[in-house]
C-alpha positions as CSV (number, residue, x, y, z in Angstrom):
1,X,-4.3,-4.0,2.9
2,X,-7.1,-5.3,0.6
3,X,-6.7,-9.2,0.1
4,X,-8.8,-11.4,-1.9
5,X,-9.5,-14.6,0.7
6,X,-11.0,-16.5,-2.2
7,X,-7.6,-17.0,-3.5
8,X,-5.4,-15.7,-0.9
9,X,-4.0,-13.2,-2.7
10,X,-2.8,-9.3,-2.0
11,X,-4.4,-7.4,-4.2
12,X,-3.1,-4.0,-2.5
13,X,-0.6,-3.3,0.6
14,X,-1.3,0.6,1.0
15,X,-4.3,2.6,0.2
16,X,-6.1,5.5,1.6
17,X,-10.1,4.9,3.2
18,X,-12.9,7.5,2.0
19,X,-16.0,7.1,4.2
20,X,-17.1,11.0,3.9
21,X,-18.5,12.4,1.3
22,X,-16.0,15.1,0.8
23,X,-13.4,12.3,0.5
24,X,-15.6,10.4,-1.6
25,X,-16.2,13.3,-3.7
26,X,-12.3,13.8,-4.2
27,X,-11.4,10.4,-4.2
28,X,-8.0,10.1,-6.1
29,X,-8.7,13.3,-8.0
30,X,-5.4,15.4,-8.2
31,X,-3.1,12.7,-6.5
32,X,-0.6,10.6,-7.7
33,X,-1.1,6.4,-8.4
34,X,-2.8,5.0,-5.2
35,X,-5.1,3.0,-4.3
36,X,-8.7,3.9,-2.7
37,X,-11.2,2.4,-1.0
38,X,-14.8,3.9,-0.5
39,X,-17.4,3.0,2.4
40,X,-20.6,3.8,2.0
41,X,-23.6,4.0,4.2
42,X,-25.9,1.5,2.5
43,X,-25.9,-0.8,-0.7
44,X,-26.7,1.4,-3.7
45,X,-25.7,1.6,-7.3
46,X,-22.3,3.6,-7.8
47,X,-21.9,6.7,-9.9
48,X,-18.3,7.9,-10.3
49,X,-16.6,10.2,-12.6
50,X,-12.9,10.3,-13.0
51,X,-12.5,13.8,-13.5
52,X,-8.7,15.5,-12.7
53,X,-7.6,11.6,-12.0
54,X,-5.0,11.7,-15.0
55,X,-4.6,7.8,-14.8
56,X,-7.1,5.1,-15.9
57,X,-8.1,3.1,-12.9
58,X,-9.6,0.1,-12.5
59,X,-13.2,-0.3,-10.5
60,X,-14.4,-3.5,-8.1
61,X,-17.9,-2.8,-6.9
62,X,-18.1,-5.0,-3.0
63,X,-21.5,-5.8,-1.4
64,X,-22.2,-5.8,2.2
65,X,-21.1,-9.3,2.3
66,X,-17.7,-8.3,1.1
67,X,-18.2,-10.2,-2.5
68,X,-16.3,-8.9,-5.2
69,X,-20.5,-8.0,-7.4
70,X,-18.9,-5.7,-10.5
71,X,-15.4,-4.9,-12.0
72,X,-15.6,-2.4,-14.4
73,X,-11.6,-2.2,-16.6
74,X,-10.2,0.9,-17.8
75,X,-12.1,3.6,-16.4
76,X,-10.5,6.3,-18.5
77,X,-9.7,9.8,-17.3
78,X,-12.6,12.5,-17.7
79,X,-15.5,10.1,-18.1
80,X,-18.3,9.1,-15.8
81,X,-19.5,5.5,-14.7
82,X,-22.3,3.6,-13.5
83,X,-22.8,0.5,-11.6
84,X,-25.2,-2.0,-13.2
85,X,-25.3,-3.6,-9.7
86,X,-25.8,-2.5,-5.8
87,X,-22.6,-2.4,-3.6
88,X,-21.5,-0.8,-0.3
89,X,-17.8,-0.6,-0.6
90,X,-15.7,0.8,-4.0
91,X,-12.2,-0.2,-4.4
92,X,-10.2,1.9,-6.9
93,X,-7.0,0.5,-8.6
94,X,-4.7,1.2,-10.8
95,X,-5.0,0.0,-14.2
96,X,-4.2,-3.7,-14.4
97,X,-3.2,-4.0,-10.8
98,X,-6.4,-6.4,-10.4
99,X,-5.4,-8.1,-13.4
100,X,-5.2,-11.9,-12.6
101,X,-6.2,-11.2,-9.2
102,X,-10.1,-10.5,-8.6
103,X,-12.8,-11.8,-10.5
104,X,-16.6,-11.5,-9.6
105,X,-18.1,-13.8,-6.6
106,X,-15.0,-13.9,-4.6
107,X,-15.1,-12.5,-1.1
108,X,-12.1,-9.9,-0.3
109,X,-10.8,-8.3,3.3
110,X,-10.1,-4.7,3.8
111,X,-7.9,-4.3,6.6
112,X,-6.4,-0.3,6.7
């Protein structure tokens, strides 16, 4: 469950956890519309692609401190992204599902 405490609100009840890099690497690629959350090592700046992900998805970049640092909308299918900003954890949504829900600077809880 993923839960923004700033607001108390859900922002997703099921998802599946990447911490690997070969689950990293396939992320939601090939799956049907989930949610994904992404652990990595250290803060760094995020490069994804959305390749064979046939949905656009929605992007929230997390520091270490679990605040919400970069939300990037509509990441189409068959592009590539950057972050402009570091972050340790990725959550993918579908698109719109953090409509209303997340904005930058709030603090969020992953519990899977």
């Amino acid at each position: 469950m993923i839960k923004n405490i700033t607001t108390n609100t859900i922002i997703s009840q099921k998802e599946i956890m990447c911490k690997n890099a070969f689950s990293q690497a396939r992320g939601l690629m090939f799956r049907k519309k989930r949610n994904c959350v992404m652990e990595f090592g250290n803060e760094k700046k995020i490069s994804l692609h959305n390749f064979f992900v046939f949905y656009p998805i929605d992007i929230l970049v997390i520091d270490k401190d679990m605040t919400i640092v970069e939300i990037k909308k509509n990441f189409k299918p068959f592009t590539f992204w950057k972050s402009s900003t570091k972050g340790k954890y990725v959550i993918e949504l579908g698109k719109n599902e953090s409509k209303g829900k997340v904005w930058v600077k709030e603090k969020i809880k992953i519990r899977i």
